[in-house]
Structures are given as structure tokens and as C-alpha cells.
C-alpha positions, 0 to 999 in steps of 0.5 A: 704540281697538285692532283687533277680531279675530273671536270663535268662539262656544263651543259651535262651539268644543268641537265643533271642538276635539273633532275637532280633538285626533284629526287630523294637524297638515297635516290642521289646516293644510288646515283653517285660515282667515281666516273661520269662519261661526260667528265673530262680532265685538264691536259697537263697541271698535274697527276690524274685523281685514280678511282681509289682517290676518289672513293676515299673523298667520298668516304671522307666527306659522307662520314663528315656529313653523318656526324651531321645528321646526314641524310636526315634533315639537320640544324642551322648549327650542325651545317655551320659546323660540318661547313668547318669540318668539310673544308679542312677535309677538301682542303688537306685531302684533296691536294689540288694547286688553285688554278685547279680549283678555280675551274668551276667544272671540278666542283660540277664533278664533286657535287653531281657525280662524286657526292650529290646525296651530300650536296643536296642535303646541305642545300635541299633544292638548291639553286643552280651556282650551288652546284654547278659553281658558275659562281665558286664563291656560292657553291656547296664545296668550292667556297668550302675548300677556298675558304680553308686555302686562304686561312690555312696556316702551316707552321701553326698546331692547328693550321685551320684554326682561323676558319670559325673566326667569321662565319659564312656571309662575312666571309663571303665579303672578302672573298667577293673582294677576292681581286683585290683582297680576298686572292691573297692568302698573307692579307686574309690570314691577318684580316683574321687575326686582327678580326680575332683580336677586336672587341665590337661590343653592340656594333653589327659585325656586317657592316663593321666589316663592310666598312673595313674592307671598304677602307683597305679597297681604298688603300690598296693602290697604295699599299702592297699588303704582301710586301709587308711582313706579319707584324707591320701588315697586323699594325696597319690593319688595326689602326684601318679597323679601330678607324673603321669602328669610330666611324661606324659609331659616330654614324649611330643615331644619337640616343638619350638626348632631349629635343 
């Protein structure tokens, strides 16, 4: 069993958030706390995360987010960078199963209760599903700590080493497919591989990648990706990938040619 972490209900939620997105970060920093008499807990699924866990988490991730220039503004490069950094974190220090982190609330909790100083520096006045995580997919942490769960490689040196293979919006695009793709741990983590291993020249990653995944939506009735062990799965993907390539190339306007 994992760690339960306190679950802000929703409607609190909004209403918080609606102040929230108008106030100065040392405001929010001032606001932040380890409880909140609107949170709650899941009945049964594991222990109770104590005050003490809570504080280290906190700890944690504002050192994270100093390095960063936290709370002062910082660059497009520096939030890329934390993004990576703070998912590791979440992701081994949190110990959460992932029905857990499926709830939505418990995202709620870490951005408006445990760290909204944080949150709403990463995302000034942001829109609501990045903190109440209507959508987890979108939201400041949640995506973060999923992101780091589905790459996350145990019996490698660097276990989290995958997660700077694709940034943010490419990453989305499996996760979006999660149902069918992005669930899958053993079928990310060899996307990645074979991702890693491809050289796209002039091609646009996106729509590459689009392409790709689009192919493996088609397949998946009739494949069980997790069936197959790493080295047929990484084979059946490459020729899926370089399939996907050739077709992404001949769809390019010719050029040079005479009329």
C-alpha cells in the first residue's frame, strides 16, 4: 500500500483558486499549510501522509523551485528544467500507488493548501485545471509526478533518465492517448527508447509524433504491447516509427522541381 495525501474538496477549491490567481507569491507563501479544514482523506488504500511528510515535501520542492529563481520571475529554460527536477521529486518522495494519484483532489491539496506560492509561480494567474486538476494531464504538479511514474525505470542508474527525452507538449500527446497508450508504463518507456534512437533531421517532432501514435492507436486492437518483452516491443516500434517517418516525408511538398 502507498501513502494517502489529504484531498481538498472542490468547491473550496474554486473558491481559493479564485482568490488565489490575484494575490502576490510572499502572499501565498504566508497562506501556505500542512492542513486545511476542508481537506479530507481516502478511507482505506494506505497510511495517512503526517504533518512531518508534508513539511519535508514542501521543503523539497521550494528548494527545487529556489534554484530556479523562485519567487522571482524566471526563464522558459529554467521552468523546463525545474519541471524535470520536480517530478523526480514528487515522484520518489511521495510514495503514492496510482489510484491515488488519479484523484484529482490530491493535486487540489498540494497546489492550494501545501504549495501555492509554488504553483502560481510556475504558472502566474493560471487557469483553473492547472490547480484544481480537473484535467491531471494540465495540471502544475499532477502531470509532473505521472510523467516521472511512466518513464521511471528501476534497475537503471538513472531511473528517471528518460524524462528529458520529450518535452512537454510531446509528452502530453501520449498521456492525452493514456486509455489506450499512455497507461502503460512498459509501452512508454519503449516509445522513449526508440524515440531516443531516431534521427528526425529537418522533420517537425510534433507531427512525427502525432503520426506515430496515431499508427500504434490503429495497432492496438491487435497487438497487447505489454505481452511482448523489451526487445520484440522496441523491434515492432521501430519499423511503426521509421513507417511513420517515410510517410511524413513523402507527404512534404516537393521542392526544386520545374513546372
Amino acid at each position: 500500500m502507498g501513502v494517502l495525501y489529504p484531498r481538498l474538496l472542490a468547491e473550496q477549491a474554486r473558491t481559493m483558486h479564485e482568490l488565489y490567481r490575484t494575490l502576490e507569491i510572499a502572499e501565498l507563501g504566508r497562506r501556505a499549510g500542512m492542513t486545511h479544514d476542508s481537506s479530507i482523506f481516502a478511507a482505506v488504500g494506505g497510511d495517512r501522509a503526517g504533518i512531518d511528510d508534508l513539511a519535508a515535501l514542501r521543503l523539497a520542492v521550494v528548494d527545487l523551485a529556489t534554484g530556479y529563481g523562485f519567487p522571482a520571475e524566471s526563464s522558459r529554460d529554467a521552468r523546463r528544467d525545474f519541471d524535470l527536477r520536480v517530478a523526480e521529486t514528487l515522484h520518489s518522495g511521495m510514495h503514492m500507488v496510482p489510484a491515488e494519484a488519479a484523484a484529482g483532489d490530491v493535486w487540489a491539496f498540494l497546489a492550494l493548501v501545501l504549495l501555492p506560492d509554488v504553483a502560481y509561480w510556475r504558472y502566474p494567474r493560471p487557469p483553473g485545471d492547472r490547480v484544481l486538476a480537473t484535467d491531471i494531464t494540465r495540471h502544475v504538479f499532477g502531470r509532473l509526478w505521472w510523467r516521472a511514474h511512466l518513464v521511471y525505470s528501476g534497475g537503471e542508474v538513472n531511473p528517471y533518465g528518460a524524462l528529458g527525452i520529450l518535452g512537454e507538449a510531446a509528452f502530453d500527446q501520449i498521456y492525452a492517448r493514456r486509455k489506450a497508450l499512455g497507461a502503460s508504463p512498459h509501452l512508454v518507456k519503449a516509445i522513449l527508447r526508440t524515440w531516443a534512437d531516431l534521427d528526425l533531421g529537418d522533420l517537425d517532432e510534433r507531427e512525427v509524433l502525432r503520426g506515430f501514435l496515431q499508427r500504434l492507436l490503429r495497432l492496438s486492437p491487435f497487438v497487447v504491447f505489454d505481452a511482448l518483452d523489451a526487445e520484440t516491443l522496441d523491434a515492432e516500434l521501430r519499423v511503426v516509427v521509421l513507417e511513420t517517418v517515410d510517410a511524413v516525408r513523402a507527404d512534404r511538398p516537393a521542392s526544386g522541381r520545374i513546372g
